[in-house]
DRENDO-1510 file (C-alpha; in Angstrom, 1 decimal, always signed):
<recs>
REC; n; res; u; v; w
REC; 1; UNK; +93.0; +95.8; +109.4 .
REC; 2; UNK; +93.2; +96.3; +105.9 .
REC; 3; UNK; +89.5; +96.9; +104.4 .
REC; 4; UNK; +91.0; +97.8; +100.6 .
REC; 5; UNK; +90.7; +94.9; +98.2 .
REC; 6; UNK; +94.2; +93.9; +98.0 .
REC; 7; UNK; +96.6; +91.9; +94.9 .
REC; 8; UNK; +98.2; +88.6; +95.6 .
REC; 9; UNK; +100.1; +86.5; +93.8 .
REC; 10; UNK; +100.3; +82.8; +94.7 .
REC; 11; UNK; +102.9; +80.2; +94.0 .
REC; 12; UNK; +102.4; +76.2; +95.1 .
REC; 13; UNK; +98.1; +77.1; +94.8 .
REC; 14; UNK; +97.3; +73.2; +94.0 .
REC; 15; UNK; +98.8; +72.9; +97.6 .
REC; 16; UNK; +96.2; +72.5; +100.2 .
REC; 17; UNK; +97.3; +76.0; +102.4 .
REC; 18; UNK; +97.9; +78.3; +99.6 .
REC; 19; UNK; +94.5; +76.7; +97.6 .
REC; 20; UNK; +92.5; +77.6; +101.4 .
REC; 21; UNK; +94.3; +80.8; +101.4 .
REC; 22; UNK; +93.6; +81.8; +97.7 .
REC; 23; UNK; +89.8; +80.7; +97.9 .
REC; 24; UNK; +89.1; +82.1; +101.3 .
REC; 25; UNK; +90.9; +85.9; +99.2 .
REC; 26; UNK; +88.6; +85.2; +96.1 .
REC; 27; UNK; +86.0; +85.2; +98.5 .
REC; 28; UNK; +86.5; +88.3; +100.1 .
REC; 29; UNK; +86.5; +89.6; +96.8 .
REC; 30; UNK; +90.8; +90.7; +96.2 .
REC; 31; UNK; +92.5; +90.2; +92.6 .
REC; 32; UNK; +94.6; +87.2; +92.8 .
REC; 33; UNK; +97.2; +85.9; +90.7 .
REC; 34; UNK; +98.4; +82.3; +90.7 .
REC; 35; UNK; +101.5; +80.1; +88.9 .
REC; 36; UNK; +100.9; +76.4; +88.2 .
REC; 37; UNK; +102.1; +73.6; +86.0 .
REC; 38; UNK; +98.3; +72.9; +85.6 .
REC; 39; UNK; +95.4; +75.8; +85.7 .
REC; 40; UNK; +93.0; +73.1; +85.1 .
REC; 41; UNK; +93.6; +71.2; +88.4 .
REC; 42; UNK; +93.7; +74.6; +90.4 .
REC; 43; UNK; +90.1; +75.4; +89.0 .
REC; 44; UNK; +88.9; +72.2; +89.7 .
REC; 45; UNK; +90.1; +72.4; +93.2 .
REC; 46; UNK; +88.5; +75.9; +93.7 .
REC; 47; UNK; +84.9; +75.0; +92.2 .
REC; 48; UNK; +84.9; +71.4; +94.0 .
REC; 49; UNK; +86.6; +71.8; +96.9 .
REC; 50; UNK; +85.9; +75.2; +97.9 .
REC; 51; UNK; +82.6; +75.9; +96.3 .
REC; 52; UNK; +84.3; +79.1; +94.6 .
REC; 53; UNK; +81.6; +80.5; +91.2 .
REC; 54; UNK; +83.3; +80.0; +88.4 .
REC; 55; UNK; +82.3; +83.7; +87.8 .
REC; 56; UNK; +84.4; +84.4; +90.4 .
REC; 57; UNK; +87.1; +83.0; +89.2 .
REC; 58; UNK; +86.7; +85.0; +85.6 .
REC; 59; UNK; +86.8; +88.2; +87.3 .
REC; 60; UNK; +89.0; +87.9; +90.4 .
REC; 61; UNK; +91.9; +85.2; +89.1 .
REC; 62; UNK; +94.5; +85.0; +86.6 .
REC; 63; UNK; +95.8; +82.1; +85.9 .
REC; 64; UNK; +99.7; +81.4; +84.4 .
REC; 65; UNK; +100.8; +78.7; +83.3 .
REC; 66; UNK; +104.5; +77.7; +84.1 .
REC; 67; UNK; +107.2; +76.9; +86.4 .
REC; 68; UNK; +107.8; +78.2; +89.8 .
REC; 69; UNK; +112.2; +78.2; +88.6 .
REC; 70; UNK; +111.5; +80.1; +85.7 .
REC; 71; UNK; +111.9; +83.9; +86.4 .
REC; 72; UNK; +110.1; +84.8; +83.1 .
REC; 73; UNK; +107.1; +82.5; +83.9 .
REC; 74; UNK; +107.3; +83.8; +88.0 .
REC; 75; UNK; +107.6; +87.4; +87.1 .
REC; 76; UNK; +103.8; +87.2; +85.4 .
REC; 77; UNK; +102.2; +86.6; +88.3 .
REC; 78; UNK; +104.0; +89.4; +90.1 .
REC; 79; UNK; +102.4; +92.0; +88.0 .
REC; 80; UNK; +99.5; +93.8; +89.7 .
REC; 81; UNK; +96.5; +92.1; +88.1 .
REC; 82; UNK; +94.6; +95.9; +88.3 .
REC; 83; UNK; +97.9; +97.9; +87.5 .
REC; 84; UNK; +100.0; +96.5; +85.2 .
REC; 85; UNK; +103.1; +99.1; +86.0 .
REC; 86; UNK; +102.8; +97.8; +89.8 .
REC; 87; UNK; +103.8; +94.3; +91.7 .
REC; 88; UNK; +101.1; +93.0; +94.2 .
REC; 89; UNK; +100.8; +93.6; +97.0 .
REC; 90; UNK; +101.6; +90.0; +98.9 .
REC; 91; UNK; +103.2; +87.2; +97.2 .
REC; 92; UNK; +102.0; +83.9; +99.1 .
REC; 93; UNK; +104.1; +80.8; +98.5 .
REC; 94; UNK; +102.9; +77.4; +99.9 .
REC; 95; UNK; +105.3; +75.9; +97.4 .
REC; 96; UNK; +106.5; +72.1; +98.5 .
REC; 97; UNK; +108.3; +68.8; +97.1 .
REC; 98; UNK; +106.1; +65.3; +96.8 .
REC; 99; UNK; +107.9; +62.9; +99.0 .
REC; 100; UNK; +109.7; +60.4; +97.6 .
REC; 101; UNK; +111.0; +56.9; +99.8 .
REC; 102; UNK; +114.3; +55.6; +98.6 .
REC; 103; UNK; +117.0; +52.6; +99.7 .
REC; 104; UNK; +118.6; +54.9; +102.0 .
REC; 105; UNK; +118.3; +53.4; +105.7 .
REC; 106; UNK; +119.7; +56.5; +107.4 .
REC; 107; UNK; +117.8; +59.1; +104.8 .
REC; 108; UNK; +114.6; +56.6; +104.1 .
REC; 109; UNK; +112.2; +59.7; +102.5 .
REC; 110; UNK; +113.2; +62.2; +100.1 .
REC; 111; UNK; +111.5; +64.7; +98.1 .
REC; 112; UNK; +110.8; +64.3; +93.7 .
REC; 113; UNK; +112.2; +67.8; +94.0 .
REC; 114; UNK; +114.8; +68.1; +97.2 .
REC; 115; UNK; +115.6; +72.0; +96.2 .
REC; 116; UNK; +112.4; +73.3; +95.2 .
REC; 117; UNK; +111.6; +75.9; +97.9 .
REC; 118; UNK; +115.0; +77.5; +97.9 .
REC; 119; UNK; +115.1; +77.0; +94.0 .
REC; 120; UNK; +111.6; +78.9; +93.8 .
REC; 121; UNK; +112.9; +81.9; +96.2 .
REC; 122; UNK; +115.9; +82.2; +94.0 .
REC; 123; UNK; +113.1; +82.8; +90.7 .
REC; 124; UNK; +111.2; +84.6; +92.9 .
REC; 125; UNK; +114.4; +87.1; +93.4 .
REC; 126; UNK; +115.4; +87.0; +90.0 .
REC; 127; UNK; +111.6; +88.0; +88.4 .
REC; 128; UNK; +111.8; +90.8; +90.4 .
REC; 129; UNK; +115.2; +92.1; +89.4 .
REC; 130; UNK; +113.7; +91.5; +85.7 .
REC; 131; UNK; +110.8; +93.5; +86.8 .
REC; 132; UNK; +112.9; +96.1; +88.7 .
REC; 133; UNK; +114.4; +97.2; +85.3 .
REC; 134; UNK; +111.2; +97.4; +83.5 .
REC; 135; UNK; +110.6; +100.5; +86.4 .
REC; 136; UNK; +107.7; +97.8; +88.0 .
REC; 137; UNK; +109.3; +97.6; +91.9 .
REC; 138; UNK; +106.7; +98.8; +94.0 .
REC; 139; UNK; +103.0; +97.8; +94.9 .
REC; 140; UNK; +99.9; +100.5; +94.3 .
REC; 141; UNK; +100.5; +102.0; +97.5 .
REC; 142; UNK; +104.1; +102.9; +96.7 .
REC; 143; UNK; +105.5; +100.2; +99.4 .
REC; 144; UNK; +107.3; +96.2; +98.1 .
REC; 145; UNK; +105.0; +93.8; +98.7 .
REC; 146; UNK; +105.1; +91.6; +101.5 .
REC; 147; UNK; +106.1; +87.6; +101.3 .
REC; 148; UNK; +104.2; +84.8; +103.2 .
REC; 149; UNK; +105.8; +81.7; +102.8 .
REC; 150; UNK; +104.1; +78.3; +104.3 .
REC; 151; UNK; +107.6; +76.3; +105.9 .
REC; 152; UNK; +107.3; +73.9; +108.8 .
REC; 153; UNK; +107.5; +72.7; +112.5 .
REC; 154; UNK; +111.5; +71.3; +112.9 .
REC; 155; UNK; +112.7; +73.4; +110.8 .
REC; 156; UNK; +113.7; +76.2; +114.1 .
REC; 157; UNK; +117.5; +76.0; +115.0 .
REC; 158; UNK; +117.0; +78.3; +118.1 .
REC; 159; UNK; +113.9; +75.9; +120.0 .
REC; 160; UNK; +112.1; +72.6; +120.2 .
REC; 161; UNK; +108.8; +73.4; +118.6 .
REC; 162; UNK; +107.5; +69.6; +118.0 .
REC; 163; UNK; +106.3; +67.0; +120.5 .
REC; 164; UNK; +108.8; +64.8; +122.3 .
REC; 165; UNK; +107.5; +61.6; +121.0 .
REC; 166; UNK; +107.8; +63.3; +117.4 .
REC; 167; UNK; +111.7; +64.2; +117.3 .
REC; 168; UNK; +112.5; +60.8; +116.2 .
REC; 169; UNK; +110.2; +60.8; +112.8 .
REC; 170; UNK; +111.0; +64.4; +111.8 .
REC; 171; UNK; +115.2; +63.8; +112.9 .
REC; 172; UNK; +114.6; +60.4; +110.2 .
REC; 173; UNK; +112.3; +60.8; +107.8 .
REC; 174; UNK; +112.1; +65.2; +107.0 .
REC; 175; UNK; +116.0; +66.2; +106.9 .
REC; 176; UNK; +115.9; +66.5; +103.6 .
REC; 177; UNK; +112.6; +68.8; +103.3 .
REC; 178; UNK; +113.7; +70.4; +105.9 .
REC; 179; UNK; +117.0; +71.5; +104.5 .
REC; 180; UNK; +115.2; +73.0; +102.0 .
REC; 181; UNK; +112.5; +74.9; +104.0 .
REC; 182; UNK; +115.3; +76.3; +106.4 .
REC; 183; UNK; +117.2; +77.8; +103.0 .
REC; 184; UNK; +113.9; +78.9; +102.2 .
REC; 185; UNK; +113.6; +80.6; +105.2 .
REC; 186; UNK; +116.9; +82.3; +105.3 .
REC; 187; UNK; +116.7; +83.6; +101.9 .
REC; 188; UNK; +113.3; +85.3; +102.8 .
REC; 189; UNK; +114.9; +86.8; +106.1 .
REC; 190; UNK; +118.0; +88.1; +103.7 .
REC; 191; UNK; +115.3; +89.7; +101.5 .
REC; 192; UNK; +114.1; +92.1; +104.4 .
REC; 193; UNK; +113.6; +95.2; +103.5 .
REC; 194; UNK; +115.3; +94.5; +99.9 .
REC; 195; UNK; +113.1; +92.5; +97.8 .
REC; 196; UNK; +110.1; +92.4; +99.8 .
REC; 197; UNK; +109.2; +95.1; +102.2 .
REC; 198; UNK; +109.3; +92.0; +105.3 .
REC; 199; UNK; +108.1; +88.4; +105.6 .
REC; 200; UNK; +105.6; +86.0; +107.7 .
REC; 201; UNK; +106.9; +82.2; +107.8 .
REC; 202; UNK; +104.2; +79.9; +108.6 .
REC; 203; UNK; +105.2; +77.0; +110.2 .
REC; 204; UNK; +102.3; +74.1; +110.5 .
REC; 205; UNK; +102.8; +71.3; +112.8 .
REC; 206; UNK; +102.3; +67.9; +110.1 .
REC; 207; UNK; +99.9; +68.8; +107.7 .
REC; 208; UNK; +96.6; +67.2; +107.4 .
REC; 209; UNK; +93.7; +66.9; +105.2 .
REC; 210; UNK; +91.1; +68.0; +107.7 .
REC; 211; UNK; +88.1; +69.8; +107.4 .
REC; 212; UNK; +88.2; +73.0; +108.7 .
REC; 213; UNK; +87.4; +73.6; +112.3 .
REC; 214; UNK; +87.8; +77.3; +113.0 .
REC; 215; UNK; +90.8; +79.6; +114.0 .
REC; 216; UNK; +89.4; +79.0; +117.7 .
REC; 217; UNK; +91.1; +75.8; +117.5 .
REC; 218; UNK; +94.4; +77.0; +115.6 .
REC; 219; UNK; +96.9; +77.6; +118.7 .
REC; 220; UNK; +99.8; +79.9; +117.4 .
REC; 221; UNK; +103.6; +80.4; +118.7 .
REC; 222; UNK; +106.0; +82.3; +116.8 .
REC; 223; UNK; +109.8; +83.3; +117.3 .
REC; 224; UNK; +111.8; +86.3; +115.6 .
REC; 225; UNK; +113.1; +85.3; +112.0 .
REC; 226; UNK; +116.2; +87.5; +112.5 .
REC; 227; UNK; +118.3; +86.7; +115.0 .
REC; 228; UNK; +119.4; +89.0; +117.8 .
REC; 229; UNK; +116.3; +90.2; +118.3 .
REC; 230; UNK; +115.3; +87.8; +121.2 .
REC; 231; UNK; +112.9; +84.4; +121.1 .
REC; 232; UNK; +109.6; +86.0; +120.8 .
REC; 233; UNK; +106.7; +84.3; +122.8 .
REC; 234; UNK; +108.0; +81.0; +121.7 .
REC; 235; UNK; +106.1; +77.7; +119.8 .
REC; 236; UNK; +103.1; +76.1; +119.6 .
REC; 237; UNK; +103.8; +72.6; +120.1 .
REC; 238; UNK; +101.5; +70.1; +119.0 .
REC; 239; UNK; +101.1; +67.2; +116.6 .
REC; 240; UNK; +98.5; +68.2; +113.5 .
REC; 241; UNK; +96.7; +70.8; +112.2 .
REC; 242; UNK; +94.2; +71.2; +108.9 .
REC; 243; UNK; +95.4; +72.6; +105.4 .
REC; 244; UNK; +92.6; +74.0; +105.3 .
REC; 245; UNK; +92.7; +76.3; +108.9 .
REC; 246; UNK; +96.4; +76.9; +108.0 .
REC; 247; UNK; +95.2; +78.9; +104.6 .
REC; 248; UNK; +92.7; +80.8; +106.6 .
REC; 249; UNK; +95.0; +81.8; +109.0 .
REC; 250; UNK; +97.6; +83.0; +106.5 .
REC; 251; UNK; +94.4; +84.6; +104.6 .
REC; 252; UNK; +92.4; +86.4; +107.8 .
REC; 253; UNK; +95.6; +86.6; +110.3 .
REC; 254; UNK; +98.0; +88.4; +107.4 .
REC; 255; UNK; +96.5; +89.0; +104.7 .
REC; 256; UNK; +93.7; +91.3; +105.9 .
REC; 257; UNK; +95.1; +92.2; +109.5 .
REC; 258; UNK; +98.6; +93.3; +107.8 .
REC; 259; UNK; +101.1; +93.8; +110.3 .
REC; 260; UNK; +101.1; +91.4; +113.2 .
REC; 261; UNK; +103.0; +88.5; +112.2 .
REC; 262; UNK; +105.4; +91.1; +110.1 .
REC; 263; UNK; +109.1; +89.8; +110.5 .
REC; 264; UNK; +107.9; +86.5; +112.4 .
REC; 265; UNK; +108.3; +82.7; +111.8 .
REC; 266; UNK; +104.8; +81.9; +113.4 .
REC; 267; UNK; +104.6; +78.1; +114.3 .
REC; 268; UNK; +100.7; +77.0; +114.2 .
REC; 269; UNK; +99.0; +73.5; +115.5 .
REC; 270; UNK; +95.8; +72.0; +117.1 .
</recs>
């Protein structure tokens, strides 16, 4: 378990899991970083919503302003907020498209952004090449910092991890996110070892705007993200779980007990 105070840059932090997950590391007192089209919503969210001081926020948060596509704005927040010649430690994306409906019977719900995740992950790659030739490509400790990215239940080609009674709304409605999340995925997998020194997909079953009731109640599955290596212990399969248990987990489970989840797409649900 890592006691240090530790760097983190956030993308998608007006999101519900990556704002939990960014208040819950505020908290604990680490240096965050976050990118967002609007800094005043993600302060309002962290003082109203999560009771964060705002003089926590002036001496634990920076704040950038800009697009999570644009390597320039992207490669900001990837700067070590207490070493500026160093990336941080984690990045945590909990990035995610608004859903859209449209007059498609066979494709009824689409996103405002269809490509966003994999889009992102393609800045994210390109803002560290930029900062790879400025001789920034490696955290304070002398490692690459390690990606957490928030995907989703359905997205697994290898096993079932939703309920039965679910497979029809997720096979009608989600295709579309989930074609997204699933390049997500794979581009974070190809970035092993390269980019990032290794990854932790979290995969929530549907999202919900729950209080928080405890990692006690969070049950957790997870399978290999390479393949080859075998199916892990296999999913957790269940219908909900809380935005706001999902950041705590990603905050408390990765985070600060680095190393567990390492190389996994973790599946977590009530």
């Amino acid at each position: 378990m890592s006691t240090t105070p530790q760097t983190i840059a956030f993308f998608g932090a007006t999101g519900g899991c990556a704002c939990s997950a960014l208040a819950h590391a505020l908290l604990a007192g680490h240096h965050c970083t976050a990118l967002v089209r609007t800094p005043t919503k993600l302060v309002e969210m962290l003082t109203s919503q999560h009771s964060i001081p705002s003089s926590t926020l002036d001496s634990l948060l920076t704040i950038t302003q800009g697009d999570s596509k644009d390597p320039a704005a992207v490669s900001l927040a990837l700067v070590s907020p207490t070493h500026k010649d160093r990336l941080v430690d984690h990045i945590v994306s909990g990035l995610g498209g608004e859903p859209r409906f449209q007059l498609n019977p066979l494709r009824p719900l689409t996103l405002t952004d269809p490509t966003i995740c994999a889009d992102s992950m393609h800045a994210l790659w390109s803002a560290l090449g930029v900062l790879r030739r400025q001789d920034i490509e490696r955290t304070a400790d002398g490692r690459k910092p390690l990606l957490t990215c928030v995907s989703s239940t359905g997205v697994s080609r290898r096993q079932r991890d939703v309920p039965l009674s679910m497979l029809w709304f997720y096979k009608w409605f989600l295709p579309i996110m989930h074609a997204d999340k699933r390049k997500m995925e794979e581009m974070a997998v190809a970035a092993q070892g390269e980019e990032v020194r290794d990854f932790v997909v979290v995969r929530p079953s549907h999202l919900e705007d729950y209080e928080a009731r405890g990692l006690e109640k969070v049950r957790v599955g997870w399978e290999w993200g390479e393949e080859g290596k075998g199916e892990g212990q296999g999913p957790a399969i269940g219908f909900t779980v809380g935005r706001r248990d999902v950041g705590e987990w990603i905050f408390r489970r990765v985070v600060k007990e680095e190393g567990a989840w390492e190389g996994k797409c973790v599946s977590l649900t009530y």
